[in-house]
C-alpha positions in Angstrom: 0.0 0.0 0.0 1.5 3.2 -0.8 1.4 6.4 1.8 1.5 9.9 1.2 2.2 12.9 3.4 -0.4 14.6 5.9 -0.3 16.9 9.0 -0.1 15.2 12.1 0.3 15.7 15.6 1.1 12.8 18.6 0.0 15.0 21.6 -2.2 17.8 22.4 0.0 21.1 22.7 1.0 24.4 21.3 1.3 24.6 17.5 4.8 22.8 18.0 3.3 19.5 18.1 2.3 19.6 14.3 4.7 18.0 11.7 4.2 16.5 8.5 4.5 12.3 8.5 3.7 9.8 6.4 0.2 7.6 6.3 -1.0 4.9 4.5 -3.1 6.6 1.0 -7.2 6.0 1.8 -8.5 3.3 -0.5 -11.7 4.2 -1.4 -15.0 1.7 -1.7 -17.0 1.2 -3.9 -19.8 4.1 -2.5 -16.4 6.8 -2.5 -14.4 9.1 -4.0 -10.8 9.4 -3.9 -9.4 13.3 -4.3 -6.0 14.3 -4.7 -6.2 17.5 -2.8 -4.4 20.3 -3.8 -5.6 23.0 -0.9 -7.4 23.0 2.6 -8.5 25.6 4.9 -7.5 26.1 8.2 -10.5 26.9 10.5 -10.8 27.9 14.3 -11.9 24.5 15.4 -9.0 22.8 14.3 -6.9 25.1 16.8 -9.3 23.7 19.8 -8.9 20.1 18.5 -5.0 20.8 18.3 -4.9 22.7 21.8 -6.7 19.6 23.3 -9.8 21.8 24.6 -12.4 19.2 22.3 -10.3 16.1 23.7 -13.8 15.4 25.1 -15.0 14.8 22.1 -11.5 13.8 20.0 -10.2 11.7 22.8 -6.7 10.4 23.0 -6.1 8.0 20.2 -3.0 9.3 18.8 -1.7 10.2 15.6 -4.7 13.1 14.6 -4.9 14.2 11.6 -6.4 17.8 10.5 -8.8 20.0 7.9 -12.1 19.7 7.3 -12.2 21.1 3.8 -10.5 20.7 0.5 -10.4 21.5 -2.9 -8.3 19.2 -5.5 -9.0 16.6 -8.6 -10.7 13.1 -8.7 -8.2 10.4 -8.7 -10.7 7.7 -8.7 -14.8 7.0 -8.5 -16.0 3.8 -6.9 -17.4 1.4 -9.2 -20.9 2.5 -7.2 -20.4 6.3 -8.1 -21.8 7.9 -10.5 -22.2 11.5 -11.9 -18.2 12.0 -10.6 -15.6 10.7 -12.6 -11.2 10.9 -12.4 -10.0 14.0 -13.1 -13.5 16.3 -12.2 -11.7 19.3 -10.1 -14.1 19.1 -7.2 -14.6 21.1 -3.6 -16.3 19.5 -0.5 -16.0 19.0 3.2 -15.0 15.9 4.9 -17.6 14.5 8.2 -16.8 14.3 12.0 -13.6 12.4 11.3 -10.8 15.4 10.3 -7.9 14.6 7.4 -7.9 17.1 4.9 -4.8 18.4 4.9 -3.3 15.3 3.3 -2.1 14.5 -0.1 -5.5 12.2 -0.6 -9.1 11.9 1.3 -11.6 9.2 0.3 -15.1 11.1 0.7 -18.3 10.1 -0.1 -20.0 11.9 -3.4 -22.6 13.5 -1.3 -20.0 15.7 0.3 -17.9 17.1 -2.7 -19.6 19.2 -5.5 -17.7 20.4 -8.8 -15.7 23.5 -7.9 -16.1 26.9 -9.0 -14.4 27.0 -12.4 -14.1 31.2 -12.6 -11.6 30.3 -9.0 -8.1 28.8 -8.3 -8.2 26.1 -5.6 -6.0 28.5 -3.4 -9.6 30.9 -3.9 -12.2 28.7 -4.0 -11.1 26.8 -0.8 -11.4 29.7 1.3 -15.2 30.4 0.7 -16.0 27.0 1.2 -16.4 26.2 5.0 -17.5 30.1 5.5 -20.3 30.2 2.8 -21.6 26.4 3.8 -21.7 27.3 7.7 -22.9 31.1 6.9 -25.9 29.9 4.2 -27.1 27.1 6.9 -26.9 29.7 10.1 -28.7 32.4 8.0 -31.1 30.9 6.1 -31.9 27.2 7.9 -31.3 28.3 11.4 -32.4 32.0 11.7 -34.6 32.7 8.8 -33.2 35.7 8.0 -35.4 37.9 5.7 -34.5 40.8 3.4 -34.9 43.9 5.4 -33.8 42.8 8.6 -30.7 44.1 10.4 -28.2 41.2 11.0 -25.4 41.5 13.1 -21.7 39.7 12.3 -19.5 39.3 15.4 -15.8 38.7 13.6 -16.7 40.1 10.7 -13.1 39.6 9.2 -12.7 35.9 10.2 -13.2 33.0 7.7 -16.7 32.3 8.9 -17.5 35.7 9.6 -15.8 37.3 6.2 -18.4 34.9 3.9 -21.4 35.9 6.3 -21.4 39.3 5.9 -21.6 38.7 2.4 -24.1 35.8 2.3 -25.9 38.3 4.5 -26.2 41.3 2.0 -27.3 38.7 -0.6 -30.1 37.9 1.4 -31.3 41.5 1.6 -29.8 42.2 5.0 -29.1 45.4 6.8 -25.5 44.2 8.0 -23.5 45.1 10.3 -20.5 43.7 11.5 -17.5 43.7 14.8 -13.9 43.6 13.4 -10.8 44.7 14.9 -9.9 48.6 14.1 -7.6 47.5 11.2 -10.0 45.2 9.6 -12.6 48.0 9.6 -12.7 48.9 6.1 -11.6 45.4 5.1 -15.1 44.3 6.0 -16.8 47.5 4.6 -15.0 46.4 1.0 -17.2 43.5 1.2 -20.6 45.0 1.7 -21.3 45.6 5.2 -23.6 48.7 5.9 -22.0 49.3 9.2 -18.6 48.1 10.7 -17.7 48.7 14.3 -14.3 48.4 16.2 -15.3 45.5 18.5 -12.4 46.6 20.9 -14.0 50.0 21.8 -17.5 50.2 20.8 -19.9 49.9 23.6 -22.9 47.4 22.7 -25.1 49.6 23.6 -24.3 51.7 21.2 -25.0 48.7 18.6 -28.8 49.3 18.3 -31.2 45.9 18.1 -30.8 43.0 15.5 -33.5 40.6 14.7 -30.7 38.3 13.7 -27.1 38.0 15.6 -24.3 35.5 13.7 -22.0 35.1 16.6 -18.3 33.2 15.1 -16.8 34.6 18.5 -18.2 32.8 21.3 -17.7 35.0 24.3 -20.0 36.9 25.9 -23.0 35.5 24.3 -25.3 36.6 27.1 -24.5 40.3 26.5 -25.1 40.0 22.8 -28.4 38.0 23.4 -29.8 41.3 24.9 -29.5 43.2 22.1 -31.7 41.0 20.0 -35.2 42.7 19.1 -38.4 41.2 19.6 -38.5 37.9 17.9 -34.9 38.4 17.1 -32.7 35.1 16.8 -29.1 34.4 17.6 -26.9 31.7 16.1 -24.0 30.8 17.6 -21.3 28.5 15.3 -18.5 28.3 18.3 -18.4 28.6 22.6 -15.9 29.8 24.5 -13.7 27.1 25.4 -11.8 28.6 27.8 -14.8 28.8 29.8 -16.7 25.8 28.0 -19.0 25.3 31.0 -20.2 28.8 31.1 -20.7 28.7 27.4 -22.9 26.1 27.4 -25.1 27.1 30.4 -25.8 30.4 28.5 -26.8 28.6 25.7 -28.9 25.9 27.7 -30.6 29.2 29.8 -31.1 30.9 26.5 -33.8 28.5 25.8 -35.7 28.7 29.4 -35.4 32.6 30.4 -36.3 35.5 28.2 -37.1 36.2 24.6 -34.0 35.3 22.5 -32.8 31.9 22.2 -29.2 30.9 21.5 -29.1 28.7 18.4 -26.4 26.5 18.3 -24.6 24.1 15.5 -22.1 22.4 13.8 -22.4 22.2 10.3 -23.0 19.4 8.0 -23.0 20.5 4.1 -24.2 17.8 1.5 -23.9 18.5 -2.5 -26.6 20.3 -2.7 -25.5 23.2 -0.5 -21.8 22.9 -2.3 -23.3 23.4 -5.4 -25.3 26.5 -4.5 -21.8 28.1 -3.0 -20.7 27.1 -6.2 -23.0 29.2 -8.1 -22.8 32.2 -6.2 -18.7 32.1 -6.5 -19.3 31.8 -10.4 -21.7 34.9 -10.4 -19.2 37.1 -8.5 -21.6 37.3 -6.0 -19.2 36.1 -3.1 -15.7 37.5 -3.7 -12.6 34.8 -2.4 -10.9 36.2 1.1 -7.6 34.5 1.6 -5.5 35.8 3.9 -1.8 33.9 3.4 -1.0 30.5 1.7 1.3 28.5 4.2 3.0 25.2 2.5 1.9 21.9 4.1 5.3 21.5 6.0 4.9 25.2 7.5 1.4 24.2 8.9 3.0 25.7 12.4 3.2 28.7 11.7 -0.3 28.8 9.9 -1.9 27.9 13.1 0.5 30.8 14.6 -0.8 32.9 13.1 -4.5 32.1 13.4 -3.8 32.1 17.3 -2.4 35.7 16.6 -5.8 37.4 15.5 -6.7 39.7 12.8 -7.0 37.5 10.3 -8.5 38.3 7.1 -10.4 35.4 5.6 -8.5 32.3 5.2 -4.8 30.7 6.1 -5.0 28.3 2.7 -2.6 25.6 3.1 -0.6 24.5 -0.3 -1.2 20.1 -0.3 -0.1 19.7 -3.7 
């Protein structure tokens, strides 16, 4: 069986515990699809799953692999496949179990759509875990409807960068919390307002009927400025205080008006293919911050940890 390279790490830690090592290639099934990835994004989870604050969830079974989402070309449809054949360029999103940031990931079909073909991988892959989690929190979780005034906490982020666009093509009022250099970043891609989330009291934020929070603390405080029938969706905690996060989300759904809406996303074709269609139209414009090799996927997460980003750390597979 031949191997390939992958980002790996043997222990929780500090970025430091990431290298690049060798494991065997995925052979696909019949029911798969095996992608030679050529990018992945790195997303704020993988940081937590890295630092050890999901090991809840992740446990302690060691080597982990990392990356959630790729972009690439199909190597090789199952004999079961069908509408996907070698040498498709494709986009998807892998399931619970994390490996994208390998030279290879078997994937079922229902989780890869063709990729945008007006976008390079590099561009492409960093819309793709934003606009799946920001379509599904907008539309399937809050209902937002044109008109209403939406609110963006980390407006600049990868999540947040793609919402405040999938926002204003919904018809939304947007505003959105960056840091003080990111300001007129976010402006640049449509948002009506953009406040310095350092120094701008929230009082002085007005009332949303919808809140996207991609930050996760203080979730209480932003729940009170939700307007009658207003809705919050919440894609992350605070895990540094995970307990507390979840018992505001919990008591969100017992005490007063505005219930805390929390998930993890789960994007099939169908919702892949509709992020494809808006990248082709120009309506969502790519937001990559740097491009980090595979073997400097270190200093990628460095950098995350640092703050300010501006849309996506893209790492380089092939």
């Amino acid at each position: 069986m031949s191997d390939m390279r992958a980002a790996l790490f043997d222990r929780y830690g500090p970025p430091e515990v990431l290298y690049v090592g060798r494991r065997p290639r995925p052979v696909s099934t019949p029911e798969e699809v095996l992608v030679r990835v050529d990018v992945a994004s790195l997303n704020g989870g993988e940081l937590l799953d890295r630092a050890g604050k999901t090991r809840l969830v992740t446990g302690r079974t060691f080597p982990k692999a990392s990356g959630i989402d790729f972009a690439g070309e199909v190597a090789e449809a199952g004999s079961s496949v069908t509408g996907v054949r070698a040498g498709d360029r494709v986009w998807g999103l892998l399931g619970r179990k994390p490996g994208s940031m390998a030279e290879y990931v078997a994937v079922s079909p229902r989780r890869i759509a063709p990729a945008p073909e007006n976008l390079t991988p590099v561009q492409a892959v960093s819309l793709l875990a934003g606009g799946t989690t920001a379509v599904t929190a907008l539309r399937e979780k809050a209902a937002l409807e044109p008109g209403e005034r939406l609110l963006v906490r980390g407006g600049s982020g990868g999540v947040g960068s793609v919402a405040v666009q999938i926002g204003k093509l919904f018809g939304a009022y947007v505003v959105a919390l960056a840091g003080a250099r990111n300001l007129d970043f976010v402006r640049g891609l449509g948002a009506d307002e953009v406040w310095d989330y350092r120094t701008t009291a929230r009082s002085a934020l007005g009332r949303f009927d919808v809140i996207l929070d991609t930050v996760g603390t203080q979730q209480s405080g932003f729940r009170r400025l939700l307007a009658p029938g207003g809705r919050m969706v919440a894609v992350t905690i605070d895990f540094d205080k995970p307990l507390a996060g979840l018992a505001a989300i919990l008591a969100s759904t017992v005490h007063g008006t505005g219930r805390i809406r929390f998930f993890s996303g789960n994007p099939d074709t169908e919702l892949l293919t509709e992020i494809t269609r808006y990248a082709e139209r120009g309506a969502l414009v790519p937001v990559v911050d740097t491009v980090h090799p595979l073997d400097r996927i270190a200093d990628a997460h460095r950098a995350l940890e640092a703050g300010g980003v501006r849309g996506k750390h893209v790492i380089q597979i092939g």
